[in-house]
C-alpha positions in Angstrom: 23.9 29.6 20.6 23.8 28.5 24.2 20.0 29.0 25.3 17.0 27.4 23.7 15.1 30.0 22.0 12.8 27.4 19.8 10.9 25.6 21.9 9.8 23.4 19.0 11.8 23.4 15.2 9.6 21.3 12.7 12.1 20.6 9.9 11.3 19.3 6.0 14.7 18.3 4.2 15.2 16.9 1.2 15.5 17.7 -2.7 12.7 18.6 -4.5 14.3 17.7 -8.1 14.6 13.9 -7.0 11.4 13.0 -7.1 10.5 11.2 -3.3 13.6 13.2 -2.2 11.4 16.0 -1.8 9.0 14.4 1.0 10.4 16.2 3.9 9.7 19.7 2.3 6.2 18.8 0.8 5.5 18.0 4.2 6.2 21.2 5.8 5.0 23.5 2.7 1.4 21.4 3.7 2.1 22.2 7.5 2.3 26.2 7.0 -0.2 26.1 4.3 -2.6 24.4 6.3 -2.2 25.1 9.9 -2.1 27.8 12.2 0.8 26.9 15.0 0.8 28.2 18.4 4.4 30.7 19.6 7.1 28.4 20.0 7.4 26.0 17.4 8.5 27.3 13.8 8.5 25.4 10.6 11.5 25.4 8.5 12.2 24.3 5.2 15.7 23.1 5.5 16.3 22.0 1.7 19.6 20.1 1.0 21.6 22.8 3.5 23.4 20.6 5.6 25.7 21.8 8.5 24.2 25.1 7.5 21.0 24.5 9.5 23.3 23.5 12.5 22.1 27.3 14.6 19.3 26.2 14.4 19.1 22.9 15.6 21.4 24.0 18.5 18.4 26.2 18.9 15.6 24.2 19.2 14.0 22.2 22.9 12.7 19.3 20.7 13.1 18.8 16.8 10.9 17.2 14.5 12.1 16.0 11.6 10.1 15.1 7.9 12.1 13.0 5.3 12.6 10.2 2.9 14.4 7.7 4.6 15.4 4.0 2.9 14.0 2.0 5.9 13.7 -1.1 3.3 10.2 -1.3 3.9 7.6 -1.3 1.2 7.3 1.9 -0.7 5.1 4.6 1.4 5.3 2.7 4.4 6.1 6.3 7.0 7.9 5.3 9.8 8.9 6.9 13.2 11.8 6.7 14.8 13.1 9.0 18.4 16.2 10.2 20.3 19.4 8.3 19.8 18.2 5.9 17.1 17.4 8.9 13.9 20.9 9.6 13.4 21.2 5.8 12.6 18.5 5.6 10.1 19.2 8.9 8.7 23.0 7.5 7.4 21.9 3.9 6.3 21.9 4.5 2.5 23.7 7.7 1.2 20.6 9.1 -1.1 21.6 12.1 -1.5 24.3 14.6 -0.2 21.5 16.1 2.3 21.3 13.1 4.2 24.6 12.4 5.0 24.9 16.4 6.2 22.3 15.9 8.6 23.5 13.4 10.1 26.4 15.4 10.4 24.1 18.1 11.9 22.8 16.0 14.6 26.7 15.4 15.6 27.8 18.6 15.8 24.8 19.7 17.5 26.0 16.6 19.9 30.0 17.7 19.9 28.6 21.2 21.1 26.4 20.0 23.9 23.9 21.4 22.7 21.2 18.8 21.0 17.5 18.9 21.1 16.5 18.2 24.0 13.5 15.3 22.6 14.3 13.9 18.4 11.7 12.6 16.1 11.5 11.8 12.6 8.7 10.9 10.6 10.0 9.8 7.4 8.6 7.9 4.4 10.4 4.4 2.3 10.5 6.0 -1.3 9.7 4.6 -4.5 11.9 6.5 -6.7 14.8 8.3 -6.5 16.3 8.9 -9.7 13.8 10.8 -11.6 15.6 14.2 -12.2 12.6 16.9 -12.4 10.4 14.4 -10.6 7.5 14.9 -8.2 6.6 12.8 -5.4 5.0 9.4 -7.0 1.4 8.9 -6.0 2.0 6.3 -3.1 4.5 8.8 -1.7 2.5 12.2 -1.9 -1.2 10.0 -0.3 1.0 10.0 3.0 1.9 13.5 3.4 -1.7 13.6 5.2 -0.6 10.6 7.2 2.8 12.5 8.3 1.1 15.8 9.3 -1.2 14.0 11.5 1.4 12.3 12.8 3.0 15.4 13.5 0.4 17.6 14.6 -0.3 14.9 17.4 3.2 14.7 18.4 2.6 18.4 18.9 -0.1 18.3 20.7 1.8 16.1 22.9 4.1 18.7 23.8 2.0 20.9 24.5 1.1 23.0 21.1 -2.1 22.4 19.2 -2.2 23.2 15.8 -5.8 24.6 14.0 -6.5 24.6 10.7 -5.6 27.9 9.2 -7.8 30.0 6.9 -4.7 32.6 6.1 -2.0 29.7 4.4 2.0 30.6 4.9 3.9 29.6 1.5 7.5 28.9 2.8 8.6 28.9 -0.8 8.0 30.5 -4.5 4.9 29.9 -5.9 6.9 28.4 -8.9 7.8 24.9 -7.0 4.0 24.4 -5.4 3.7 20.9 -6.1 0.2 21.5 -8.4 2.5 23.6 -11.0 5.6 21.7 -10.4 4.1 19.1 -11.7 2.0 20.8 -14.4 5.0 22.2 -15.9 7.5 19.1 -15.9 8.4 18.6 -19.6 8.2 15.7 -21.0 10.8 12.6 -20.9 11.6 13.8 -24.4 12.5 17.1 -24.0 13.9 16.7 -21.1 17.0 14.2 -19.2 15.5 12.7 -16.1 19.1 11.3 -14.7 20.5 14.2 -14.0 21.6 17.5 -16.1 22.7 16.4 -19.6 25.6 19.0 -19.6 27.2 16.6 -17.7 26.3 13.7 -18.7 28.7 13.4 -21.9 27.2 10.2 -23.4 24.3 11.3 -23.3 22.0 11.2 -26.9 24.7 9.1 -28.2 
């Protein structure tokens, strides 16, 4: 793509089966469900796809990014961070595959001349990672608020206010909402929370 046809790409990514890992995409589930945003700026749930979502970064004026980031900060302390300086945060602790692939994003998008034109990310210290099944913990999921607002200013900013919405947009199945992803976790006992027991060979030995 060599024209801008975003003017503004608001982008969750993350995992949602690592607990805090999903931050990024309960962020931008709340943002459609909740808001009504004006033509131009699109809200994307961009998951653990890595270079995949490189079209449509190249496509996008300005970028703003939700995630988890390991800042070393106290655990829900968000954070923002602009232009040249997110690709450095984004690759200080290798998380999770995702992250390291969007950093890889942000350099091809570079290599191609064809970055966002403005950069921000909005991104949360975690508490815990390796809870496989997880949901966000409570310190982590009371500053989803904090991030939209945080957002929805930085749009406004730009030049695209927000309203609340009384007609929500579910970017994903009704199945990983957070109220019944949560309601439906098993317990510890029935179920691993490192990772998927077929693989895990000394597992319940």
């Amino acid at each position: 793509m060599n024209s801008k046809d975003t003017e503004v790409l608001v982008l969750g990514i993350g995992n949602l089966l690592w607990a805090d890992e999903g931050f990024g995409v309960r962020c931008v589930e709340a943002l459609a469900a909740g808001w009504t945003l004006p033509p131009g700026v699109s809200v994307m749930d961009g998951g653990t796809q890595g270079l995949a979502l490189l079209p449509y970064i190249q496509a996008a004026r300005r970028l703003l990014v939700f995630d988890a980031i390991d800042y070393g900060l106290p655990p829900g302390t968000l954070k923002v961070v602009e232009g040249d300086e997110v690709p450095r945060f984004m690759g200080v602790k290798k998380m999770s595959l995702h992250q390291t692939g969007f950093q890889e994003v942000l350099m091809a998008a570079e290599m191609t001349a064809q970055p966002p034109e403005e950069l921000v990310l909005i991104g949360v210290q975690p508490e815990e990672l390796e809870d496989y099944g997880g949901s966000l913990r409570p310190i982590v999921r009371e500053r989803v608020a904090d991030a939209l607002a945080l957002a929805l200013a930085r749009l406004e900013a730009w030049g695209f206010p927000a309203r609340p919405t009384a007609e929500p947009v579910a970017l994903n199945d009704g199945s990983l909402a957070i109220e019944r992803y949560e309601a439906e976790r098993p317990s510890a006992e029935a179920a691993c929370r490192i990772g998927d027991a077929r693989f895990l060979p000394c597992i319940g030995t």
